[in-house]
PLY file of the C-alpha trace (Angstrom):
ply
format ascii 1.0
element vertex 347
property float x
property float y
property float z
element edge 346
property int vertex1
property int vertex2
end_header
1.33 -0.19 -20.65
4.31 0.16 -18.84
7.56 1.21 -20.37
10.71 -0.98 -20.86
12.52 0.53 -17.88
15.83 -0.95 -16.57
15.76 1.55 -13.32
13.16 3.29 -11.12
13.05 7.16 -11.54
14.59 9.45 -8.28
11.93 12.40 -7.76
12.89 14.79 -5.38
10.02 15.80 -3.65
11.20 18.96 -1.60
9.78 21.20 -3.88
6.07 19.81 -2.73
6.30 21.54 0.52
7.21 24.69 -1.06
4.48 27.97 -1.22
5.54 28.39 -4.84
2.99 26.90 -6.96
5.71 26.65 -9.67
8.04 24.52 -7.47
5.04 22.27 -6.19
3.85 22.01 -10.23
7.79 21.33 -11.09
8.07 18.35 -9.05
4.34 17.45 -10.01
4.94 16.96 -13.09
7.96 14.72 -12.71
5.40 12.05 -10.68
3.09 12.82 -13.00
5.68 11.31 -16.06
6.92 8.18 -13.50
3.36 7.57 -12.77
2.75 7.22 -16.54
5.35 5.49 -17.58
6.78 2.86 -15.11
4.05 3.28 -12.12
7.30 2.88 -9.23
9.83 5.32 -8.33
11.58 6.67 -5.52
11.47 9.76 -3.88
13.62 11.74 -1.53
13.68 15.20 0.62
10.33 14.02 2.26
10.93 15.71 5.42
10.29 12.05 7.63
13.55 12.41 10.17
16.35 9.67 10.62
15.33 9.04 14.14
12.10 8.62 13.24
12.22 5.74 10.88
15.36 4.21 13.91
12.54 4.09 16.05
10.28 2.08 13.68
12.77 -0.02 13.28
13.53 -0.97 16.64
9.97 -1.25 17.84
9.34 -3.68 14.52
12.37 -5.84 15.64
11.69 -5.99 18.97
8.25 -6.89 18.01
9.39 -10.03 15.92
11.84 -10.87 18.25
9.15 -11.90 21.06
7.69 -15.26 20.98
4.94 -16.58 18.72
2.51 -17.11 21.23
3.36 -13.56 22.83
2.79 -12.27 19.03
-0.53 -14.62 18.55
-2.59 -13.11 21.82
-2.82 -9.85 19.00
-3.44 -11.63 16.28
-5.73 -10.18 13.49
-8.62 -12.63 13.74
-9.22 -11.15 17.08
-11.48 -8.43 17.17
-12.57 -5.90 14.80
-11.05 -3.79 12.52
-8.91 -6.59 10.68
-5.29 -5.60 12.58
-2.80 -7.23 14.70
-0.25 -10.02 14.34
-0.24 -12.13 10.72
1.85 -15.11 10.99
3.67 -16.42 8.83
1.72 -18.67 5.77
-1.34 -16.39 6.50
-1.35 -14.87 3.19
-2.10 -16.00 -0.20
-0.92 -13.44 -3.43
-0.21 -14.28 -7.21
1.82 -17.56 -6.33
-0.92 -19.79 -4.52
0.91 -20.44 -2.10
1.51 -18.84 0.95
3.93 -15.82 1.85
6.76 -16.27 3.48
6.35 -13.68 5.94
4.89 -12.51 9.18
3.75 -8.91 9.39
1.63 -6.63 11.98
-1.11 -4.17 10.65
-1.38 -0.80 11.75
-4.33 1.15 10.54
-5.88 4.82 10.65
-7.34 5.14 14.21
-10.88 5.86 14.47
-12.47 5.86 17.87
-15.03 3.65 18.67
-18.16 6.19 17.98
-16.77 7.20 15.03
-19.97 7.65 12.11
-17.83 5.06 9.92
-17.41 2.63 12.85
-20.53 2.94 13.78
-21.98 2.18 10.39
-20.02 -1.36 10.49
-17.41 -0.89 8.07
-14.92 -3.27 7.50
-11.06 -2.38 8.54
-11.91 0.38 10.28
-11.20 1.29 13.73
-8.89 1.35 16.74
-5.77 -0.57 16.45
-3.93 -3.18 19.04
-1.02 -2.21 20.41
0.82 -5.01 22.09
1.98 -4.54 25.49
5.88 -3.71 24.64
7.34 -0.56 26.19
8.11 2.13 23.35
6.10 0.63 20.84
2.94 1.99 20.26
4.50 5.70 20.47
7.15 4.85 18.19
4.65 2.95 15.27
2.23 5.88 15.89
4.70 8.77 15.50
5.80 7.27 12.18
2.27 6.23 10.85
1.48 10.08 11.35
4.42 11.53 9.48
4.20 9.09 6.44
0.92 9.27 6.18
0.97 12.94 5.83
3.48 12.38 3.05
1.21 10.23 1.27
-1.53 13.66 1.79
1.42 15.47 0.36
2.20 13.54 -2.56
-2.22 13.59 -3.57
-1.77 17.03 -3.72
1.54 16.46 -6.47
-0.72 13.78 -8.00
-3.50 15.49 -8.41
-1.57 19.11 -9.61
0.00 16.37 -12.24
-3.78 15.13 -13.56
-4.25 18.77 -14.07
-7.34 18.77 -11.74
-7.10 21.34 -8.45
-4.38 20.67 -5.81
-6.68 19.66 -2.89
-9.33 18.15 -5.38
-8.77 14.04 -3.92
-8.15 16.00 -0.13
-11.95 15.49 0.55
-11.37 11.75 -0.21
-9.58 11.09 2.83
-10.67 11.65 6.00
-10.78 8.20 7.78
-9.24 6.08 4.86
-8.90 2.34 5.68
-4.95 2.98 4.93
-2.75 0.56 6.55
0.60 0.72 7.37
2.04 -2.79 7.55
5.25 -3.88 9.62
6.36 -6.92 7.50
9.31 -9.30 8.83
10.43 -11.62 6.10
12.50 -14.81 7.49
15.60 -16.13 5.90
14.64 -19.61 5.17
17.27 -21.95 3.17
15.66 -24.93 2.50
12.91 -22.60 0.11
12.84 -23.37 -3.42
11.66 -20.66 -5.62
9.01 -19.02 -3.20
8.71 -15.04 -3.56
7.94 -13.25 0.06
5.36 -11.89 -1.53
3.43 -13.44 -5.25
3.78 -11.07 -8.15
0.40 -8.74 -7.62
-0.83 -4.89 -8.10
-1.75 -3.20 -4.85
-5.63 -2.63 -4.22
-5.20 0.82 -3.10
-4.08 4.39 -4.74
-0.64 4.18 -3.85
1.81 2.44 -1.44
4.99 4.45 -0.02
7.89 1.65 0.98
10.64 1.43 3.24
12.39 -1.51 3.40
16.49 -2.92 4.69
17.25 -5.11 2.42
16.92 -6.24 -1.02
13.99 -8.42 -2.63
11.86 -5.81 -4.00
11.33 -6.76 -7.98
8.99 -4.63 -10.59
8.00 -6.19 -14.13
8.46 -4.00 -16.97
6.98 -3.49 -20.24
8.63 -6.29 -21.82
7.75 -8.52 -19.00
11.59 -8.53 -17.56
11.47 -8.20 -13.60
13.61 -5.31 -12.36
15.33 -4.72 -9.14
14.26 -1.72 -6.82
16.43 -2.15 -4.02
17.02 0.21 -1.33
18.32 3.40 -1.70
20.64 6.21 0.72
21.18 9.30 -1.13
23.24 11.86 0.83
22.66 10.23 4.34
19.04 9.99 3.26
16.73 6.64 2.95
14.53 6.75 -0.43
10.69 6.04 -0.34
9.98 3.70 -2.68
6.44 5.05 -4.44
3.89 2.81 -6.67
0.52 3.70 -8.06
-2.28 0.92 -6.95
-5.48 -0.31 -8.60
-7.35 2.74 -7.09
-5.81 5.85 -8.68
-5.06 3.73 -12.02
-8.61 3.33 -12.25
-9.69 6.74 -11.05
-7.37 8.03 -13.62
-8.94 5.97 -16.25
-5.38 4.86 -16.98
-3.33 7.91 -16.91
-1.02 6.36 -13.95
-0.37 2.90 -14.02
-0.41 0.03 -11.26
2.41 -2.20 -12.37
3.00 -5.48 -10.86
5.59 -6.33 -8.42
6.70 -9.09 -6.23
8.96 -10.18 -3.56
11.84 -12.45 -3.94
12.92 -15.08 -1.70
15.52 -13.34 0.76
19.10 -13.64 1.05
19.15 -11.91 4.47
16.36 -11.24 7.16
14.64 -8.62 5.86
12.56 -5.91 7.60
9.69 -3.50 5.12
7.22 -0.87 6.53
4.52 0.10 3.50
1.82 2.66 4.01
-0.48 1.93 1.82
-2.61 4.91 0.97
-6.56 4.77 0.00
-9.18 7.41 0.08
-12.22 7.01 1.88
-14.24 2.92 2.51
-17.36 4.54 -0.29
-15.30 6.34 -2.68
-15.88 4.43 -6.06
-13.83 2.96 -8.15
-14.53 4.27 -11.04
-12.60 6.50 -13.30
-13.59 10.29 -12.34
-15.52 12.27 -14.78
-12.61 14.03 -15.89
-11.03 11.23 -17.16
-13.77 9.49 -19.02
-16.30 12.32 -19.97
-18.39 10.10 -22.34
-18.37 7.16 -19.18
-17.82 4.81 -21.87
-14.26 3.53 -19.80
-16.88 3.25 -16.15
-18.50 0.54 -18.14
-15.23 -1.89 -17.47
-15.55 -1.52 -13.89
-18.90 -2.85 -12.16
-20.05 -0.55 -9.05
-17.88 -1.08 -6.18
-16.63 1.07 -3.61
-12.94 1.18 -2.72
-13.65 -0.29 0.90
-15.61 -3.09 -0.65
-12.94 -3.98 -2.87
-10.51 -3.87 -0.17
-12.49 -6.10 2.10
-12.97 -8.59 -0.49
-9.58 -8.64 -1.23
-8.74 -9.30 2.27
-11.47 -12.27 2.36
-9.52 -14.00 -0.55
-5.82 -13.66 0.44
-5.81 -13.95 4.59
-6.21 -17.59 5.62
-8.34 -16.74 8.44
-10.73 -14.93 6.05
-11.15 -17.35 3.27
-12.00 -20.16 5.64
-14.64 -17.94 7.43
-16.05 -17.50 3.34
-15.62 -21.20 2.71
-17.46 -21.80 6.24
-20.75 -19.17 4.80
-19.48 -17.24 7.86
-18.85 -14.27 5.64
-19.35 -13.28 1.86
-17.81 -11.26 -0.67
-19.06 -7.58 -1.03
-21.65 -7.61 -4.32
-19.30 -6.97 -7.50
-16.39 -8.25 -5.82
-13.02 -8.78 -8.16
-10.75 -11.71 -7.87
-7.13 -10.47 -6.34
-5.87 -10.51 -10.32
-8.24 -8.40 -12.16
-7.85 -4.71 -11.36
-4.18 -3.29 -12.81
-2.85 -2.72 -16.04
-6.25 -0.42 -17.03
-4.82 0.51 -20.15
-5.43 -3.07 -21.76
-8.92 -2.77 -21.05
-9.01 0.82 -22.86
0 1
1 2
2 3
3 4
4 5
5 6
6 7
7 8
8 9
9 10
10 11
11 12
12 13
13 14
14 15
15 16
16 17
17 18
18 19
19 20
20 21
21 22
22 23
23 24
24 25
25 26
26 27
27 28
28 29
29 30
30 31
31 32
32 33
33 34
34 35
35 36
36 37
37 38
38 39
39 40
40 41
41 42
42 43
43 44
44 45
45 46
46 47
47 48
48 49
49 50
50 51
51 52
52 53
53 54
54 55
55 56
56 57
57 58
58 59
59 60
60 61
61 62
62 63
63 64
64 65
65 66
66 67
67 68
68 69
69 70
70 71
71 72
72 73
73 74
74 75
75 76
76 77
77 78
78 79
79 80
80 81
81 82
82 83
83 84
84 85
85 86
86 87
87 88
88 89
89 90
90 91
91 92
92 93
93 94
94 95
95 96
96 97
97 98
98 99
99 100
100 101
101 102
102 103
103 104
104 105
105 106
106 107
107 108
108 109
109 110
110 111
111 112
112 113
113 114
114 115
115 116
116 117
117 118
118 119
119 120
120 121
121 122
122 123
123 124
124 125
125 126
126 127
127 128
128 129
129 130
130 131
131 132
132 133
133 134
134 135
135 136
136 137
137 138
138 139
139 140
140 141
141 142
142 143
143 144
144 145
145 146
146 147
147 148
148 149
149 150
150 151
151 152
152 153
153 154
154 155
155 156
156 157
157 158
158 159
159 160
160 161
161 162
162 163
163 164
164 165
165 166
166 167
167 168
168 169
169 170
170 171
171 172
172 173
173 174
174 175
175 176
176 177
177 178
178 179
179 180
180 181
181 182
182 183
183 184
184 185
185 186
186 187
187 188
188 189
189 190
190 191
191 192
192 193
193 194
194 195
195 196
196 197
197 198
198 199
199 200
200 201
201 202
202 203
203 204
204 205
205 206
206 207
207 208
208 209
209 210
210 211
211 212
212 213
213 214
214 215
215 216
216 217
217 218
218 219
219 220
220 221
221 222
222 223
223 224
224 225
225 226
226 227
227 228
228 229
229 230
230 231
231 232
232 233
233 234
234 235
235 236
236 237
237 238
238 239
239 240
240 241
241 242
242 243
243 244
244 245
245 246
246 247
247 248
248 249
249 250
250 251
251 252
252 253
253 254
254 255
255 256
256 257
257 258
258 259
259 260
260 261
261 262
262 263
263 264
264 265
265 266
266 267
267 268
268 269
269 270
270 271
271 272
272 273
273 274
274 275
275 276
276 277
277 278
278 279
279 280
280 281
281 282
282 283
283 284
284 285
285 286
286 287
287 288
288 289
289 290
290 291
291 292
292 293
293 294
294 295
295 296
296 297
297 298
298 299
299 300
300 301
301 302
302 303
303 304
304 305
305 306
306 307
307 308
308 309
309 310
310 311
311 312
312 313
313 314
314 315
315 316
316 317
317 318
318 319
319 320
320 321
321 322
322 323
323 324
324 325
325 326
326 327
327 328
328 329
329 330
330 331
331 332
332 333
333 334
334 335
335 336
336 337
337 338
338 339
339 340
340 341
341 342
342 343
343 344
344 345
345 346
C-alpha cells in the first residue's frame, strides 16, 4: 500500500498557477507520485498570504479563549447544517475514546433557498458565526483562499490521473467541505490518549495547517512518522493527504493513509479544510479507473454526502445518542468509521 517512508515529500506547487500546461503537468506529476506512494505531503508557493493565515489565528484563539458557556450558545447540535462549537470529549475516532480536543466547524455557505438546502441535505448550509468582533471576516477570508487551493490542487490531481484538467471541477459546486478550527488542550495528567484516534479522512483530500507538533502518519511497515510543521523561506507548508473519496474514485491509484494525533506537549492550534466534491457524487471508482466495474463491486452504492453524514452520526456524541435514541438513522449502505482506506488491499 503505502511505501516505507521516513519523511513526507515537499511539492512546490507554484507551477499550478502557471498558463504553461508543461509547468502545471510538471508539478502534477510530482502529487501524482506522493499521492501514490505515501498519500501525505507538503506543499509550498500556494499563494495563501502571511497575514492571512495571522488573522485565522487570532480569531481561532480569541475564539477558545472565551468561556465555555459563551462557546456552548453555538454549539453544533443547534440548528441545521451540523456547525458550530464541539467541545471537548465530543468526538469518538480509532481509539474509543474520546478526543481530546475542542474545535469549531466552518462549512461552504449556502443560502437558505439554495436547491441542495432545500432538498434537506445533511451539512449543508449557512454557518454560525459567533458574535466576536473580527471573526467571521477573518475565518471567511481564509476559508475562501484555501478552499480555492484545494480547486487548484483537483485540477494537479486530476492532470496527474491523466484524465482532463477541469474533469472533477463539475464535482464541486456546493461541496459539504468543512474547514475545522481545532484547539487541542495541554493536559498532564493524560496517559496515552492521541488528540485525535489513528483514522483515514472520509473526504478526497484534507489541506492542514497546524502550530505545533503532534501530527503522526503510519507507513508501510506500520512505523508512525512525524509530519510536523514546516517554514520554508519565511513560508508555512500545507500539509496535503488523500481521503477515502479520491482513493476510491481512483480505484486505488492515490492512497488514504492513516494518521493520528498525539497527545500534546504544548497547546496546540490546527485549521484543516477538508475538501469533498458534491453531497450525490458516488463513491465509486470512476469508469476510467475500473473499466470492467469489477473493483465498484467492493463498494456498495453510497453517495459521498451519505457517507459523510453517517460518519458524523457515529463519531459526534450528540449524533450517536440521537441514533441510539431512533431519533435518526444511518444513510442505507452506511460504512463503519474503519472500513473505507487502504483500497489497494481490497484490489
Amino acid at each position: 500500500m503505502t511505501t516505507s517512508f521516513d519523511s513526507l515529500p515537499i511539492i512546490d506547487v507554484r507551477g499550478l498557477f502557471s498558463d504553461d500546461l508543461a509547468q502545471r503537468q510538471a508539478v502534477a506529476e510530482d502529487l501524482g507520485r506522493a499521492a501514490r506512494d505515501v498519500g501525505f505531503f507538503y506543499i509550498r508557493g500556494t499563494g495563501i498570504a502571511a497575514d492571512r493565515i495571522a488573522a485565522l489565528r487570532a480569531a481561532s484563539a480569541a475564539l477558545f479563549a472565551q468561556d465555555f458557556d459563551w462557546k456552548m450558545r453555538c454549539h453544533i447540535a443547534l440548528g441545521r447544517g451540523h456547525k458550530g462549537y464541539v467541545p471537548e470529549g465530543s468526538e469518538f475516532y480509532g481509539s474509543g475514546r474520546p478526543d481530546l480536543k475542542e474545535a469549531w466547524d466552518i462549512g461552504f455557505e449556502a443560502a437558505d433557498d439554495h436547491p441542495f438546502v432545500r432538498a434537506g441535505q445533511p451539512l449543508i448550509g449557512g454557518n454560525k458565526w459567533p458574535d466576536l468582533p473580527g471573526f467571521r471576516a477573518a475565518v471567511a477570508a481564509y476559508y475562501d483562499d484555501v478552499f480555492a487551493l484545494g480547486r487548484k490542487l483537483f485540477q494537479g490531481f486530476a492532470l496527474a490521473l491523466g484524465v482532463d484538467e477541469h474533469g472533477f471541477d463539475a464535482l464541486v459546486t456546493c461541496p459539504p467541505s468543512k474547514l475545522r478550527l481545532i484547539h487541542y488542550p495541554v493536559d498532564p495528567s493524560a496517559q496515552d490518549a492521541p488528540g485525535i484516534g489513528a483514522h483515514t479522512d472520509y473526504e478526497c483530500f484534507t489541506l492542514l495547517l497546524a502550530d505545533q507538533p503532534g501530527l503522526e502518519v503510519l507507513n508501510g511497515e506500520g512505523r508512525w512518522i512525524d509530519a510536523p510543521p514546516l517554514v520554508i523561506d519565511g513560508e508555512e507548508a500545507f500539509v496535503i493527504n488523500i481521503g477515502d473519496m479520491l482513493e476510491v474514485m481512483t480505484a486505488g491509484q492515490f492512497v488514504a493513509t492513516t494518521h493520528r494525533v498525539r497527545k500534546v506537549a504544548n497547546e496546540r492550534l490546527s485549521f484543516p479544510l477538508f475538501f469533498a466534491c458534491d453531497y450525490a457524487t458516488k463513491i465509486r471508482p470512476l469508469p476510467q479507473f475500473d473499466p470492467d466495474g469489477s473493483k465498484a463491486a467492493n463498494y456498495p452504492d453510497i453517495s459521498i454526502g451519505d457517507h459523510m453524514w453517517s460518519m458524523a452520526l457515529q463519531t459526534y456524541r450528540y449524533l450517536r445518542e440521537k441514533v441510539a435514541a431512533g431519533e435518526l438513522a444511518l444513510p442505507a449502505n452506511a460504512r463503519g468509521t474503519q472500513t473505507f482506506g487502504q483500497f489497494k488491499a481490497l484490489a
